[in-house]
N, C-alpha and C positions, 0 to 999 in steps of 0.2 A: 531416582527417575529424572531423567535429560526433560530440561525446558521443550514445549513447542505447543503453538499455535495451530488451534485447527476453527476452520469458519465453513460452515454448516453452508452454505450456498440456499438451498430450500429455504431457507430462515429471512435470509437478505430478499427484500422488494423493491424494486428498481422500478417497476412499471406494474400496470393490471396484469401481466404477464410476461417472465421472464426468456422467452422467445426471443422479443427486440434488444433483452440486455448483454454484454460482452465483458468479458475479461481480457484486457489485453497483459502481457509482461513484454518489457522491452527489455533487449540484453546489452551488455556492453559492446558487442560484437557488431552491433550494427542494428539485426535484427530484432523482430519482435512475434510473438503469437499473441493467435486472439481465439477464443471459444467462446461460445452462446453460453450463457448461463443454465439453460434450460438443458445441456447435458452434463453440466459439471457437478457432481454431487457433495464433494467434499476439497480446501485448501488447506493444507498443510503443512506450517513451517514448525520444520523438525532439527533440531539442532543445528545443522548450517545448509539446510536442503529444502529444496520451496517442492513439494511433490502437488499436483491436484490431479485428483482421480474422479472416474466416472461414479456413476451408481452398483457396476460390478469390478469395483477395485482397478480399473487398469487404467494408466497413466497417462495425460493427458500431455503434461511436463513434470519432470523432474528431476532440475538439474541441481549445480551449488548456489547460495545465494549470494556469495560475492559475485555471481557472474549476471546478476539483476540491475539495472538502471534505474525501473521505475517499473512500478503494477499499481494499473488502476482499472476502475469500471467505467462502465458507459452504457448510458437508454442508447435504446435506438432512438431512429430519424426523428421522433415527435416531439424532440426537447433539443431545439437547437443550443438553448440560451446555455446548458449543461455541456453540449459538445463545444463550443467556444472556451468556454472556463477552463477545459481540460484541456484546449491543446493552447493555453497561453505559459509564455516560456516562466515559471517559478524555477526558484535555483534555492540551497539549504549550503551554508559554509560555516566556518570550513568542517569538515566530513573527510577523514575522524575530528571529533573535538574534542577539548579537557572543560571546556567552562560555557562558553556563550554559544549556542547555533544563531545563526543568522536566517531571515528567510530572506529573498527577496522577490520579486513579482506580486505579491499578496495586497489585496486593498482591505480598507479599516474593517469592511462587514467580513472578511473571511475569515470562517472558525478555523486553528491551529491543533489536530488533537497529536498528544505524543503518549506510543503504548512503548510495553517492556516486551519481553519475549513471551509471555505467557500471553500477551493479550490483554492485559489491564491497561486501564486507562490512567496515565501519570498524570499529564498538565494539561488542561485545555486552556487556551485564551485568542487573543485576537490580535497581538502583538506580532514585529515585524523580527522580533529576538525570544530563544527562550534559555533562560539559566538552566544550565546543566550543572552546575556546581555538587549539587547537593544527589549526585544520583550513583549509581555506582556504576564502575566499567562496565562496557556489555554493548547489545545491538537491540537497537530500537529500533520502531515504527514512527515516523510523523506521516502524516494523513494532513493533507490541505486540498481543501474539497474532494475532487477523486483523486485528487496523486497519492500516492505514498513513496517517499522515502526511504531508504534504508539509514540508520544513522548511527553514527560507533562514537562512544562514550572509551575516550583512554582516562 
């Protein structure tokens, strides 16, 4: 059975109600979508393919994920201090890496979490580098506040 990630949407609470909440993915192409939370039932990353579908299977996006930049969430309007943090410019180098990722944009309180393809949780800290040494090839998730990353492990 092929590696992937699936996140239940219903699950995740962003607010009293997922109405105001957004998925955005930005692509390398320029562009970006965004959908309400409140119709998207299921995200899916399945071997190299980001699919999210509604509650009757049909597809919101799904394209390849080397053609992703960045996917993250967002409250609506009632949480400025959240909408700031998200559009400050964070940068991750270099991507691919063999040993060290870098962040940069990050200050001392922000949590660093990095998952594998299944969705576990590898290393969480609050540092402005994480050792990749010790992990094996492959494509990760780093998550810094609402960004996520895509991050390749040669």
């Amino acid at each position: 059975m092929k590696n992937k990630i699936i996140i239940l949407v219903g699950a995740v609470l962003f607010c009293k109600s997922t109405c105001c909440a957004t998925l955005t993915v930005e692509w390398l192409n320029g562009t970006e979508q965004t959908e309400s939370l409140e119709k998207i039932r299921k995200i899916e990353f399945k071997e190299d393919k980001i699919n999210i579908t509604d509650s009757k299977g049909n597809y919101f996006i799904s394209n390849k994920l080397d053609q992703v930049k960045k996917i993250y969430f967002q409250k609506g309007e009632e949480n400025n201090v959240f909408n700031t943090a998200s559009e400050r410019n964070i940068s991750v180098y270099p991507n691919p890496t063999t040993n060290v990722l870098h962040i940069k944009g990050i200050t001392e309180d922000e949590k660093v979490n990095l998952y594998n393809q299944d969705g576990k949780l590898i290393k969480s800290c609050q540092e402005t580098e994480i050792n990749m040494d010790d992990l094996p090839q492959g494509l990760y998730l780093l998550k810094v506040n609402t960004k996520v990353f895509k991050v390749v492990k040669k």
